[in-house]
Each structure stands twice: as C-alpha cells, then as structure tokens.
N, C-alpha and C positions, 0 to 999 in steps of 0.2 A: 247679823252674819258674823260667824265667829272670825278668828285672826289667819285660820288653814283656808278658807276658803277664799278670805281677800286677798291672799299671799297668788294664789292660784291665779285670780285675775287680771295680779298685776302682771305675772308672766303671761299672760293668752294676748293683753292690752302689749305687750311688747315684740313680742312676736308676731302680732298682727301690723305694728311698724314698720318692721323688718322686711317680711313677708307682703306685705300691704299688695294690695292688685290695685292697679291704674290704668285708667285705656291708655290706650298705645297706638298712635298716628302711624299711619304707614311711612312719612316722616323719618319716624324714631327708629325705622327698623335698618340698620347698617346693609352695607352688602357687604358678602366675604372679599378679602384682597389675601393677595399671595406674596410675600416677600420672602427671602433667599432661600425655596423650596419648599416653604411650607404655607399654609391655608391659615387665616386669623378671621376670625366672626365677633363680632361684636352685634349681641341676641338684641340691645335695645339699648337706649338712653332716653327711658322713660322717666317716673317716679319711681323704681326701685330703689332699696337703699341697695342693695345686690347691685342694680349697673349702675349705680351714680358712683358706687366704688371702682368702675372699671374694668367690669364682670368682661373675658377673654375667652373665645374658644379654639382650639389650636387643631388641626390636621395635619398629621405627616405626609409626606411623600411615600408612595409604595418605594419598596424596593427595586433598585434601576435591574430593570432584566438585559441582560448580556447578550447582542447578536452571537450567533451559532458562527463557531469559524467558519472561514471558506471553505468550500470541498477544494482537496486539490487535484488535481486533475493529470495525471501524467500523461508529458509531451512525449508524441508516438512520433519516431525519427521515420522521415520518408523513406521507402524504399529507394535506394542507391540504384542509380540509372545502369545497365546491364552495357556493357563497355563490348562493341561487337570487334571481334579480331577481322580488319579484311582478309580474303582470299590471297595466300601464296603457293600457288599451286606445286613449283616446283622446289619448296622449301630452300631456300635459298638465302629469305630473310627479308626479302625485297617484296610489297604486295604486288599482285598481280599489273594494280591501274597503274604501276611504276616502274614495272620491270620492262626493261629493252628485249631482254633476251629470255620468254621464257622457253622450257625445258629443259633449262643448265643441269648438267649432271650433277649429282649427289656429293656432298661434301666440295663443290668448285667452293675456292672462296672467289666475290663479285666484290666490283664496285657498289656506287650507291644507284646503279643503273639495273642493277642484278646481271652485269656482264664480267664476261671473266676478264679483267685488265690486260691479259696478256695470252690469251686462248691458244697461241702456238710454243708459248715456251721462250721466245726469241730473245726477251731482253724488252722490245721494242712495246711501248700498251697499245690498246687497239686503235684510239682513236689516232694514233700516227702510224699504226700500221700499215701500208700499201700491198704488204704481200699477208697477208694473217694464216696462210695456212700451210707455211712452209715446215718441210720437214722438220722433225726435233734435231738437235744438236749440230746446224750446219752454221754457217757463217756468216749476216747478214750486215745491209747498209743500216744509214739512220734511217730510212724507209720501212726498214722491217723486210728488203727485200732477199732471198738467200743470191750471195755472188758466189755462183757458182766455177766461175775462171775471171784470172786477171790475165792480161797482156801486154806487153811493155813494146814501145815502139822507140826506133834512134831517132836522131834529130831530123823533122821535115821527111819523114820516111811513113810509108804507108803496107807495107809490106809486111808480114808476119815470118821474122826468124826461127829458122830450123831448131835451137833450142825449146822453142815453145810448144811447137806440134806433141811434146807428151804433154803438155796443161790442157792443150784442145780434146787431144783422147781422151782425156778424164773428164774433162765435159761431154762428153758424147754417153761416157758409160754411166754418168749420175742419172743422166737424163732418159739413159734408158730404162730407169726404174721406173721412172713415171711419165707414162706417155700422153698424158694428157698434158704436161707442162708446157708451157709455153716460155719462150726467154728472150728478151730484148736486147742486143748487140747494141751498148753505149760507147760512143769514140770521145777522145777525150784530150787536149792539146798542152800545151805549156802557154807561159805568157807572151813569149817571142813571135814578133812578127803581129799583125792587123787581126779584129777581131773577125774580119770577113774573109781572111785567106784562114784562119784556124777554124772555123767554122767548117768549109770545105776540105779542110785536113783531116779534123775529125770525124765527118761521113766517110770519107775514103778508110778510113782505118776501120772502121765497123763496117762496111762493103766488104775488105779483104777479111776477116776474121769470119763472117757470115760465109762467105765462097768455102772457106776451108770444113766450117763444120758441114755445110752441103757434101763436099767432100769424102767425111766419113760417114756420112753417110744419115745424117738427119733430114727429116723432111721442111721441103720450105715454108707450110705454111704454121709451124712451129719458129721460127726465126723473122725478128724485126729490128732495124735499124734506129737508131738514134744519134743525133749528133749536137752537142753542148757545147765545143770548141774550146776555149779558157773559160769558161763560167763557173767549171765547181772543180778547183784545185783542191786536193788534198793537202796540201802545202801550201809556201808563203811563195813559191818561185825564187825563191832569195839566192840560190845558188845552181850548181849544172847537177848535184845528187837531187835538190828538191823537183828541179826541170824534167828529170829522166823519169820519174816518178809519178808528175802530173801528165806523160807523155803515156797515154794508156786508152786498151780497150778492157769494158766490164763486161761479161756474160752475167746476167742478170737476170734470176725467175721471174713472171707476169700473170698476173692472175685478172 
C-alpha cells in the first residue's frame, strides 16, 4: 500500500474517533431545563468525543407578544332628572300647595303666603288687620280699623257738646257712602277715679254718641257700643291736656 492511501486511513481511523457511535443508555440522555428564558439540552453524555466536550443546545424564547390595549369605552352622562315646576296658577311666585290666597291679581306683590301684606292700603299688614277692607286713604287705629269720628268729653261728663254735632254729621255722611258698614261706638275714660266707675262712664259716653247718630238719622242695627274704661289710653294720663285727650268716644268701622 503506497504512502496516499495510508495517509487516507489515518484520517478515516481519526474521524472515526471523533465521530465514533456508542449505545447510549437512556441514562445518558439529559432532559432540557430552562434558565433566564431560554431552553439548554444537553443531546447526551455518552462516549462521544463531541458530548464528553460539553456538546450544548440552546432555544430562544419567542418573542413576548403584547396584550391589545384596552378598548376604551366612553362614560355616557345620565340623563339629568327633568326638574318639574309646581303649579302657580295665579303667577304670583308662590306655588299653588303654598299660596293662602290664590287669585291675587296680576303684578300684586305677596308675601311668602302669596298674600298681599297689606290688601287695603292702610299702612296696617294683614295678619293685624281687623278691618282689611277699609276704604283707601282714610285714617285708621293700630287695628287697621278706619276711625271714622273722634269725640272728646269733659271731666266725669257723658254728654256730647254742641261743638261736636258737626264731627257727628260727617260721620253720618262717610257712612252714607257705604251702607253696608257697620261701626262700633268705643267709650273711653281717663285714669281718675275706680276702674269700675270708668268702666260705666265709658258705656254712657258711647250710649250718648250712638243716641245722637240714631238721630241723624242712621239705622240701629248699623250701630254698636263698646266700653274699655281707662284700658287703652292714648297717653300716659301724666297731666289734665293728656286727661282731656284719653277722655273720648271712637266711631269706628266693623267688618
């Protein structure tokens, strides 16, 4: 055999070293393990010269696929609850389930009652009004009532002075405008003297002022008496001008 052909053997005889096949125990066969994301195999640790060297086989990790953002969703605002106006029938401002007084006429201005504070004009509001529906522009108590005549009496006297018969006329003619009125004859005393002799002074003094409007001629069942004696001085009594003063009968509207 020449020197080409031995040369030849010696490589096939070295590469068959190399190369060399060995059974292989199931033993010898690794299992893959995975450390920091990727796959390592190790084919065998048989007689290879290839694994006795440490033969390695590596797998990546697929590429990390990305969740899909969220859908977002747009927040639909509730329908806004429909705000019901209650009823006020006679527009006044006041609803109806709160109005005292409806069919107030147009542009009145009310209270919070929807009432007119002062319906006749008088000065006086309603809820202390006793007379509410006195004519406009006449002259009224803290009542709200129109005093239609005053009368002045002297001291301990019950009798109605000749100057006064024209203050009576003029109550006779007020009153002729309205016949439906009614008026109550208030007698009224000073502080002098028992509250029980003033008491009966003061009937007597509205007795005489009622006799007289009979006189000109009003009818009686339009006329009523009253008697308060010293109980509601106009004044302090402090002196004989404040005395003369508390010494009185009121003609008085009455509704």
């Amino acid at each position: 055999m020449n020197i080409k052909w031995r040369r030849l053997g010696v490589m096939l005889t070295l590469s068959s070293m190399l190369l060399g096949v060995s059974v292989v125990s199931a033993e010898e066969v690794s299992i893959p393990w995975k450390a920091e994301g990727w796959w390592q195999w190790h084919p065998h640790e048989g007689e290879y010269m290839i694994g006795k060297a440490g033969t390695q086989l590596y797998f990546s990790p697929g590429d990390p696929v990305e969740a899909p953002p969220p859908v977002q969703v747009a927040e639909v605002a509730p329908a806004p609850t429909p705000v019901l106006t209650p009823p006020d029938s006679d527009g006044d401002g006041i609803p109806d389930d709160r109005d005292r007084c409806p069919g107030t006429p147009k542009g009145t201005v009310v209270d919070a009652t929807g009432c007119d504070p002062d319906p006749d004009g008088d000065g006086v509001r309603r809820e202390d009004d006793r007379c509410p529906n006195t004519p406009a522009g006449v002259v009224v108590n803290a009542q709200g009532c129109w005093i239609i005549g005053k009368i002045l009496f002297r001291f301990d006297k019950a009798d109605v002075q000749k100057k006064f018969k024209a203050e009576l006329k003029k109550v006779t003619e007020a009153l002729s405008k309205y016949p439906g009125m009614q008026v109550d004859i208030q007698g009224h005393t000073d502080s002098v003297g028992t509250p029980q002799y003033n008491d009966k002074l003061s009937l007597r003094r509205a007795e005489s002022v009622k006799k007289s409007l009979l006189k000109l001629g009003l009818a009686k069942e339009r006329l009523s008496t009253s008697a308060f004696g010293e109980t509601q001085p106009v004044n302090k009594n402090a002196n004989s001008k404040e005395r003369a003063l508390n010494r009185r009968v009121e003609i008085l509207s009455k509704e």
